[in-house]
N, C-alpha and C positions, 0 to 999 in steps of 0.2 A: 246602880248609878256609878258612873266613872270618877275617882277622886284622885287627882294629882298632889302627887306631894312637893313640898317646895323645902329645899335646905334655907335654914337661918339662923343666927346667935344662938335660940332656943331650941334648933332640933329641927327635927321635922312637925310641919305641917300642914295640913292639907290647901289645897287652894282656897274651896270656901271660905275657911277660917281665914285666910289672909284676907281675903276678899270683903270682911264681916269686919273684919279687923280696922282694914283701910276705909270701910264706908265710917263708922264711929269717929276716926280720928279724921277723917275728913271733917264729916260735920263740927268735931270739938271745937277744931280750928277755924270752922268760918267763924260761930259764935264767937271764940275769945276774941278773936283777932278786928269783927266785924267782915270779912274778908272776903273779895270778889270772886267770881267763880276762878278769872283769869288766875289773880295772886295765889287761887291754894292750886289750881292746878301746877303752878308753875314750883310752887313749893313741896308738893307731893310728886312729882315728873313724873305727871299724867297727863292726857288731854283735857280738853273742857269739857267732851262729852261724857268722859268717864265720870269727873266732880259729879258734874249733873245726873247723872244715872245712879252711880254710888246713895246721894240725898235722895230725889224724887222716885227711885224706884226700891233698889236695895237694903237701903236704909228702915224705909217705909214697915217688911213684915221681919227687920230685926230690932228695930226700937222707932217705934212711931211718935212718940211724945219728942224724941231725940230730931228726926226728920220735920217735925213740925217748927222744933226750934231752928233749925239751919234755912228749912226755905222760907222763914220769916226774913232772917238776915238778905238771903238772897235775894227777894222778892223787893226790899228796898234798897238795897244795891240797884236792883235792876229801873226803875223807878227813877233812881238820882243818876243813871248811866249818862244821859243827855245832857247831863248838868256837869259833869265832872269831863264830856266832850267839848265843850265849849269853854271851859275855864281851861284845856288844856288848847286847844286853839288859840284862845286870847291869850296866852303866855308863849304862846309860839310867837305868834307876832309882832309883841310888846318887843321881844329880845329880839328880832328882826328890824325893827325899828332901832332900837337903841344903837344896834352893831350899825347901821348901817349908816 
């Protein structure tokens, strides 16, 4: 199997281990933070589908108990999406009204 290695603060290492690394602290941060897939993506400068794959896949056969905790968060994040769509709409407008 093919293993790249990656320079950082600590040396070298390999991709996986970055890899294994970034899914953990992904997940840490949705948990602490409660945190949208958007917000950690955005905080980690990665896509959304990476967040998402790092949890639901990645994560999965390197700490599953870890994985179960982050797409709990995620799963009601996702759930109150529609709700946090429309409070952001009604505040667009309210301030559209007021300015105008």
């Amino acid at each position: 199997m093919f293993t790249y290695n990656v320079k950082n603060i600590h040396g070298d290492i390999s991709l996986k281990d970055y890899i294994e690394e970034r899914a953990i602290n992904i997940a840490n941060y949705i948990i602490e933070y409660n945190a949208t897939v958007r917000q950690t993506a955005k905080k980690f400068g990665v896509s959304k589908s990476t967040v998402h794959k790092d949890v639901t896949e990645r994560l999965e056969q390197i700490n599953p108990v870890l994985a179960a905790q982050a797409r709990k968060v995620l799963n009601i994040n996702k759930s109150e999406r529609h709700i946090r769509g429309g409070l952001a709409t009604r505040e667009k407008y309210l301030h559209m009204h007021v300015a105008g």
